[in-house]
N, CA, C and O atoms as a MOPAC input file, in Angstrom:
PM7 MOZYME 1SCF
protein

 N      0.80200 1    -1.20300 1     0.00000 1
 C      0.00000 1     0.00000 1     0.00000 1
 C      0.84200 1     1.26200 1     0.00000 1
 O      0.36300 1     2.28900 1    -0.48100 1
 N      2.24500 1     1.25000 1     0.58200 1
 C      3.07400 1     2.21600 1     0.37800 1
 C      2.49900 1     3.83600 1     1.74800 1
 O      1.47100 1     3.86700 1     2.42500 1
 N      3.57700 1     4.86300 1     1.69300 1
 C      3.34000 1     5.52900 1     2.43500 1
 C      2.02600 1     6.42200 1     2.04100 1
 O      1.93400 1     6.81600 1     0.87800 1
 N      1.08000 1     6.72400 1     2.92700 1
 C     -0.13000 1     7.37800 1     2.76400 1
 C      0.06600 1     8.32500 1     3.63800 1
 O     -0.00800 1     7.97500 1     4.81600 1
 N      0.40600 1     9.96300 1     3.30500 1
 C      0.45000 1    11.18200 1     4.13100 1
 C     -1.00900 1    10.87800 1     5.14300 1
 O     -0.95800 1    10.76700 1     6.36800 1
 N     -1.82400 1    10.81300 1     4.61000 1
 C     -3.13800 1    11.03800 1     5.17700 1
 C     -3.47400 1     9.94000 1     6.94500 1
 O     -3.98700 1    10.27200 1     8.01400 1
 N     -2.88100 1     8.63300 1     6.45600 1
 C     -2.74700 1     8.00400 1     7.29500 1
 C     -2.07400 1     8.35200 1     8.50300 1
 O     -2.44800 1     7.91300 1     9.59100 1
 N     -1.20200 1     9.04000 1     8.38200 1
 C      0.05200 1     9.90000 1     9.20800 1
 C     -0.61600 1    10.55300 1    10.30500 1
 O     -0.58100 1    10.43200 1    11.53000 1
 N     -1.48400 1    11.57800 1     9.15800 1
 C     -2.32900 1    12.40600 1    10.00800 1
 C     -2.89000 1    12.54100 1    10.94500 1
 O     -2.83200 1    13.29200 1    11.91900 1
 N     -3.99800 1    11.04700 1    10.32900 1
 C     -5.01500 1    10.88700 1    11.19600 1
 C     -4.37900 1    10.06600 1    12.44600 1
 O     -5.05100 1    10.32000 1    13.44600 1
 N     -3.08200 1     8.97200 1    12.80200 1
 C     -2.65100 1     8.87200 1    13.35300 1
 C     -2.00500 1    10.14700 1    14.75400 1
 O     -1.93900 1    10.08000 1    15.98200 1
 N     -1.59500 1    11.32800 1    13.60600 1
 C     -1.51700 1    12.44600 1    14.68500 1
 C     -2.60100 1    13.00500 1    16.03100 1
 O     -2.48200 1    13.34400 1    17.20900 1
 N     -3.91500 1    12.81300 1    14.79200 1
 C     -4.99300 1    13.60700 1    15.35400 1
 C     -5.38900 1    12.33800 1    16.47700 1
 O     -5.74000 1    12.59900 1    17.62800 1
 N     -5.31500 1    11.43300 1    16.13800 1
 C     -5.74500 1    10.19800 1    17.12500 1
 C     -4.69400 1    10.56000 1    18.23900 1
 O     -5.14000 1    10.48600 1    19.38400 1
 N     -3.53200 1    10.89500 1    18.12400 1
 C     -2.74000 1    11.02700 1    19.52100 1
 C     -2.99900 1    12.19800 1    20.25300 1
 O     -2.79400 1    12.35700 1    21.45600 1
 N     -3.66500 1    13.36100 1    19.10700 1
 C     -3.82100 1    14.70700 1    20.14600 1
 C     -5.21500 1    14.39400 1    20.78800 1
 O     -5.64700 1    14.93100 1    21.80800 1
 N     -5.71000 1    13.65700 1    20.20700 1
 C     -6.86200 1    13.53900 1    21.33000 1
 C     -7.28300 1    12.41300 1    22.25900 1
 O     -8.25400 1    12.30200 1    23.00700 1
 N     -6.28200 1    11.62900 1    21.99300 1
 C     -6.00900 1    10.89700 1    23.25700 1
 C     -5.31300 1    11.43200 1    24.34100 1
 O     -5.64800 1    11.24900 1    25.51100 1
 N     -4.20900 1    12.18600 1    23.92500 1
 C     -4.15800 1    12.76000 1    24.90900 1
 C     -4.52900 1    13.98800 1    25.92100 1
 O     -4.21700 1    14.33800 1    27.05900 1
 N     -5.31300 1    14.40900 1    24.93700 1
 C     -6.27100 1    15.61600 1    25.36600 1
 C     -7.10300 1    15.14700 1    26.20500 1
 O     -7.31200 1    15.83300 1    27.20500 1
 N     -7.82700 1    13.84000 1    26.05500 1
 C     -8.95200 1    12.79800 1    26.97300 1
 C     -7.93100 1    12.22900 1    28.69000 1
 O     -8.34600 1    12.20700 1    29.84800 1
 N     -6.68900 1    11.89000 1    28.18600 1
 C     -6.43700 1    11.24500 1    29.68300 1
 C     -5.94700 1    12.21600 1    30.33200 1
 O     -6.03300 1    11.83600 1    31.50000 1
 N     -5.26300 1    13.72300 1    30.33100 1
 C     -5.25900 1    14.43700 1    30.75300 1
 C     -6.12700 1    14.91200 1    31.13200 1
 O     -5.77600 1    15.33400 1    32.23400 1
 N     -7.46100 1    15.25400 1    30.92400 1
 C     -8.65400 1    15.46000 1    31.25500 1
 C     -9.13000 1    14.60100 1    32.49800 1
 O     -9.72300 1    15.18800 1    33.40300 1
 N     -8.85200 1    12.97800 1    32.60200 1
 C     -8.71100 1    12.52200 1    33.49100 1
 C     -7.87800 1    12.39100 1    34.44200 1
 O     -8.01500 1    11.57600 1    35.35400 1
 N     -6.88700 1    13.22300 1    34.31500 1
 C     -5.76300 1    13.26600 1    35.29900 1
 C     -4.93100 1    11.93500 1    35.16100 1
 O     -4.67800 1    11.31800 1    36.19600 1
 N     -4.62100 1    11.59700 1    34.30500 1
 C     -3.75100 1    10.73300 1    33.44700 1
 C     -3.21400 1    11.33600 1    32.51500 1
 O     -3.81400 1    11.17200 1    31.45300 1
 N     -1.78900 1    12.35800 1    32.42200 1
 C     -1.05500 1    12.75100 1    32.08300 1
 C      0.03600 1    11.27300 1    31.22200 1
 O      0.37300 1    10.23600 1    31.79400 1
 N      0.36400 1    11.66500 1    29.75700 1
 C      0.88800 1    11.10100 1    29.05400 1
 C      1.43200 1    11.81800 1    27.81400 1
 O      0.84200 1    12.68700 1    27.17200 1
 N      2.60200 1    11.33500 1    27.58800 1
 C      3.45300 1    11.67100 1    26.39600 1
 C      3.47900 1    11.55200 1    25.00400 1
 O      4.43500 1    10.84400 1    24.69100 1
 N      2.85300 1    11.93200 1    24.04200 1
 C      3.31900 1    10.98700 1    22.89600 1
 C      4.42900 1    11.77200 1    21.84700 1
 O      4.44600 1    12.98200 1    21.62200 1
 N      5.35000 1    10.74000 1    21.27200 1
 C      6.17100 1    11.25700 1    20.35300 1
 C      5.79200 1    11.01900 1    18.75500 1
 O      5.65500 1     9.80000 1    18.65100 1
 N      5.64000 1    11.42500 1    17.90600 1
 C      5.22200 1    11.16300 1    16.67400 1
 C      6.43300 1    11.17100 1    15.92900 1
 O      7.03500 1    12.22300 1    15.71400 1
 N      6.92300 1     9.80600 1    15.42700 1
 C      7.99700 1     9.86800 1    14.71000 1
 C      7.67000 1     8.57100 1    13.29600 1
 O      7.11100 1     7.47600 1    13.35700 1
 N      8.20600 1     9.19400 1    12.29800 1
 C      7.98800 1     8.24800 1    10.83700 1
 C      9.51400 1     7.71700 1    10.82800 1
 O     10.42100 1     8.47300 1    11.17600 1
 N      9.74200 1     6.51400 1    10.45600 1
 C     10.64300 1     5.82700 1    10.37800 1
 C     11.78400 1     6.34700 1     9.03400 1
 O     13.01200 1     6.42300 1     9.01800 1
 N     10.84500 1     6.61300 1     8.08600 1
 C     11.51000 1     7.30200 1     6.92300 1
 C     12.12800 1     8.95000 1     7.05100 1
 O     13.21500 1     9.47200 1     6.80400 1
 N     10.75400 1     9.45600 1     7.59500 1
 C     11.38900 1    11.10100 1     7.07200 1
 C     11.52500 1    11.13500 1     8.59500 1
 O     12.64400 1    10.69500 1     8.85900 1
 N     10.94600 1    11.42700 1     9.57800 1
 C     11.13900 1    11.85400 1    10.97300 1
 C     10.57400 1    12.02200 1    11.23200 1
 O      9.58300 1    11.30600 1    11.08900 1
 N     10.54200 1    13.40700 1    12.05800 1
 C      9.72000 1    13.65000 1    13.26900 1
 C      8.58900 1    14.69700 1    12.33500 1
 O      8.79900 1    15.89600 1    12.15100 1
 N      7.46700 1    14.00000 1    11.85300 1
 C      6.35300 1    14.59800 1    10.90900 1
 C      6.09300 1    15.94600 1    11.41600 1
 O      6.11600 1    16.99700 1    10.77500 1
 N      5.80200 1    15.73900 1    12.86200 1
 C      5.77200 1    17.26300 1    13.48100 1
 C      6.40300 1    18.63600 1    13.00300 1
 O      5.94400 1    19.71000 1    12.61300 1
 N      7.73000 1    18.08200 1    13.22400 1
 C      8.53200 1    19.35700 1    12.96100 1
 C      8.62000 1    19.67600 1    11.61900 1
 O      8.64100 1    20.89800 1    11.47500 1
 N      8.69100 1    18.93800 1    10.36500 1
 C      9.08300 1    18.68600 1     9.27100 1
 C      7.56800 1    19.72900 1     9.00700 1
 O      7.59400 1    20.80900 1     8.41700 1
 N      6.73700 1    19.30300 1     9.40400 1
 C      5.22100 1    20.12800 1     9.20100 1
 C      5.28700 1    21.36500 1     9.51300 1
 O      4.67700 1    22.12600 1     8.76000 1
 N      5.96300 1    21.92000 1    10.59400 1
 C      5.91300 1    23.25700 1    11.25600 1
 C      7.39200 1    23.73300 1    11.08400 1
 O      8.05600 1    24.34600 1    11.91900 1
 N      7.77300 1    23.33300 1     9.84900 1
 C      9.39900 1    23.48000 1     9.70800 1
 C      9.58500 1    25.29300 1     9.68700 1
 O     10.38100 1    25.94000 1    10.36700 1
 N      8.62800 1    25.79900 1     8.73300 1
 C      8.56900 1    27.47700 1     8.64200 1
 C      8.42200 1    28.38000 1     9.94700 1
 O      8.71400 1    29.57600 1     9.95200 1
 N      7.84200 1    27.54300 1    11.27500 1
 C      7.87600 1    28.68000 1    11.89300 1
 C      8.78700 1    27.86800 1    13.52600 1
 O      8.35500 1    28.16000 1    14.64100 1
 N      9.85300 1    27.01700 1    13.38300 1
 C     10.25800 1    27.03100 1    14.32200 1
 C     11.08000 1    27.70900 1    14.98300 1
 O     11.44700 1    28.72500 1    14.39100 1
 N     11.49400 1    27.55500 1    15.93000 1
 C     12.23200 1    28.63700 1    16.33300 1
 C     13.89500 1    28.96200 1    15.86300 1
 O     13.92500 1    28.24800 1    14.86100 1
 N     14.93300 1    29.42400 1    15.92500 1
 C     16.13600 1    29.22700 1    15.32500 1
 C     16.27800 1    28.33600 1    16.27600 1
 O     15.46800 1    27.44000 1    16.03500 1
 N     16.85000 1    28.11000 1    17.19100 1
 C     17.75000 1    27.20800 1    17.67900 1
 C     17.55300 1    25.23400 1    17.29400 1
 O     18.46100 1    24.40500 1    17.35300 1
 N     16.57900 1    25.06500 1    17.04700 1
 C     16.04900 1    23.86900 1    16.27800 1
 C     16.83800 1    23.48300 1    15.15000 1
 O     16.82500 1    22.33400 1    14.71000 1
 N     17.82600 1    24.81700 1    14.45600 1
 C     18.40800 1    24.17000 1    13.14700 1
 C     19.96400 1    24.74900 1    13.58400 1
 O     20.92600 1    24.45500 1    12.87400 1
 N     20.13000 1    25.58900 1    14.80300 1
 C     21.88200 1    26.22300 1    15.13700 1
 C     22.12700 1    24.89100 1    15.54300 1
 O     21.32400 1    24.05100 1    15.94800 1
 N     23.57800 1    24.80300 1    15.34800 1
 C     24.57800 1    23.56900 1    15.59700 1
 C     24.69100 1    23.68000 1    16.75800 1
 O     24.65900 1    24.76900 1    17.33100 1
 N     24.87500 1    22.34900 1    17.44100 1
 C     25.04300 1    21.78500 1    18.96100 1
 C     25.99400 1    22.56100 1    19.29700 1
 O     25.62500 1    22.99500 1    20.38900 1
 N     27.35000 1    23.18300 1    18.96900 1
 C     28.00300 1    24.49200 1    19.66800 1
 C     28.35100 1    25.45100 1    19.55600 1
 O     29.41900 1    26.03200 1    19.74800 1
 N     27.01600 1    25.79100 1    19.07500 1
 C     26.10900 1    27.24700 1    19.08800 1
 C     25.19300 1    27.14600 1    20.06800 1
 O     24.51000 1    28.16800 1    20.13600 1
 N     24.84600 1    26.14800 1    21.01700 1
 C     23.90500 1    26.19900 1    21.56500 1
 C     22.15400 1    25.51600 1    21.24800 1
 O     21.13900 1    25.41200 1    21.93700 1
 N     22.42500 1    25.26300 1    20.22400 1
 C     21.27500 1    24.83500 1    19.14000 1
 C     21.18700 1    23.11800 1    19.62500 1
 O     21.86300 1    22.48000 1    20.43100 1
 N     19.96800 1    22.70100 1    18.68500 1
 C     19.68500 1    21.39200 1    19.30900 1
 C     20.38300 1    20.69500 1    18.01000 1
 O     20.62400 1    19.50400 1    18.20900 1
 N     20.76800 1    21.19300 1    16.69000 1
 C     21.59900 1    20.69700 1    15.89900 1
 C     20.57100 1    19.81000 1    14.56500 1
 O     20.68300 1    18.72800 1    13.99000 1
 N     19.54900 1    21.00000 1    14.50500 1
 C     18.53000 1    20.25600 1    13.54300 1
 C     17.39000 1    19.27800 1    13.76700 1
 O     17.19000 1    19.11900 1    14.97200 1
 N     16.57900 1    18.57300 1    12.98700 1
 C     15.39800 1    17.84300 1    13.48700 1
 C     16.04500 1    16.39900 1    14.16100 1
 O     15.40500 1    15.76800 1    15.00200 1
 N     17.42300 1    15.95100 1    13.67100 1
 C     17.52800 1    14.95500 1    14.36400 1
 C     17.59500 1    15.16100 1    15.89500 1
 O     16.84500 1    14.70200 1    16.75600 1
 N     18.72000 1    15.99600 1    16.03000 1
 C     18.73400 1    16.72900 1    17.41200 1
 C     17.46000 1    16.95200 1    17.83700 1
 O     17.43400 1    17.55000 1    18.91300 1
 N     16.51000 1    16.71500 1    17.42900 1
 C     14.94200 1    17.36100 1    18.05600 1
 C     14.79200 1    16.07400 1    18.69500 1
 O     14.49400 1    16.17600 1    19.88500 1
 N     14.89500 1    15.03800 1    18.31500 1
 C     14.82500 1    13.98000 1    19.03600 1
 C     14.59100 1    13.47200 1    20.71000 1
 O     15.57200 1    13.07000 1    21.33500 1
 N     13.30000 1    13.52400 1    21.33000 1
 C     13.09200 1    13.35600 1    22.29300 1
 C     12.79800 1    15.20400 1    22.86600 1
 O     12.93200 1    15.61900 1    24.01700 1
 N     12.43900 1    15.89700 1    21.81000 1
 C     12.39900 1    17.39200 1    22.24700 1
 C     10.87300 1    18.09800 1    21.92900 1
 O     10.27600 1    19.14100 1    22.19400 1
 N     10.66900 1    16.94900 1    21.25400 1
 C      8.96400 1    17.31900 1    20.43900 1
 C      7.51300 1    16.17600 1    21.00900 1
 O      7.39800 1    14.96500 1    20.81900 1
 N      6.73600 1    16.96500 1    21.60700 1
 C      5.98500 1    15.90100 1    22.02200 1
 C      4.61900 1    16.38600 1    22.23800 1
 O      4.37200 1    17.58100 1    22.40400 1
 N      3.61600 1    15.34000 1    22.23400 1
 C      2.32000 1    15.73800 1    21.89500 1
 C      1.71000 1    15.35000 1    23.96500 1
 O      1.88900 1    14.16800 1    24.26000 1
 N      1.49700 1    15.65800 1    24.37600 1
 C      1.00300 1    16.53300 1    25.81300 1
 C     -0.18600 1    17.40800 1    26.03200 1
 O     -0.33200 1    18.62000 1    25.87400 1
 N     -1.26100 1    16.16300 1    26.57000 1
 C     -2.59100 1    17.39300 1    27.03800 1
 C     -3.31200 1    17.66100 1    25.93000 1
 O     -4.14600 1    18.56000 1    26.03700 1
 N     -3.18000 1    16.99200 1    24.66800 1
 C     -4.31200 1    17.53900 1    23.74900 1
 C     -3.53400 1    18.71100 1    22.68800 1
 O     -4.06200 1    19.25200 1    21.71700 1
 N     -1.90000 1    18.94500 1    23.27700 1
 C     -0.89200 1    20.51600 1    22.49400 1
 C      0.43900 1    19.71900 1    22.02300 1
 O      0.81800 1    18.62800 1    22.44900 1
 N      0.85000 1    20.26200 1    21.36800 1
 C      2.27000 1    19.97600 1    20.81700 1
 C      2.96100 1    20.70900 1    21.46700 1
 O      2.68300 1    21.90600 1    21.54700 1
 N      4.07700 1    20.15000 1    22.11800 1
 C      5.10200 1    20.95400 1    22.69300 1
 C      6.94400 1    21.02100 1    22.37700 1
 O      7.23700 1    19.90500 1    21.94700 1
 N      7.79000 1    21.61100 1    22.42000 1
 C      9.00000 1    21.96000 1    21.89300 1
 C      9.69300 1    22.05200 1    23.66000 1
 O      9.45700 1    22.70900 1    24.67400 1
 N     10.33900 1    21.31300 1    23.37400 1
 C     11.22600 1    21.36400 1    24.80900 1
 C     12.76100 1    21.92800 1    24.42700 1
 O     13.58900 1    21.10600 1    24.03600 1
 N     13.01300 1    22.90500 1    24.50900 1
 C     14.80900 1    23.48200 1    24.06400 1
 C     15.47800 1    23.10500 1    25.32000 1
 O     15.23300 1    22.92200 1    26.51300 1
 N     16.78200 1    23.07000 1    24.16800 1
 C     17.96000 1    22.59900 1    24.20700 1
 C     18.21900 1    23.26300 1    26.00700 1
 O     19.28700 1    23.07100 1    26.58900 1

């Protein structure tokens, strides 16, 4: 069947609102959204408005690009969140 963007998606939207629901119950949980091929769909999606330090090199202070995002991007409470370097 090959890669289906759409599938991706709805996988996303299924995690923001799962976790939007157990937070609601006071069951706080993490999710990371990562594609095996391209990465972290998240960021790659919101590539235009991240912040600089997401693409400055590790000594510059930067997280050293989307790989470096790794374990920095996470879906929390129903929101996407960016945890810096």
């Amino acid at each position: 069947y090959g890669n289906d963007v759409d599938d991706a998606w709805r996988c996303v939207s299924l995690a923001l609102r799962i976790s939007s629901i157990l937070s609601s119950r006071h069951l706080p949980c993490a999710i990371e959204c990562w594609d095996a091929t391209d990465g972290h769909i998240l960021l790659i999606e919101a590539a235009e408005r991240l912040p600089n330090w997401v693409d400055d090199d590790v000594s510059q202070g930067g997280a050293g690009g989307p790989a470096g995002c790794r374990n920095r991007c996470w879906i929390a409470g129903g929101r996407v969140h960016l945890i810096p370097p």
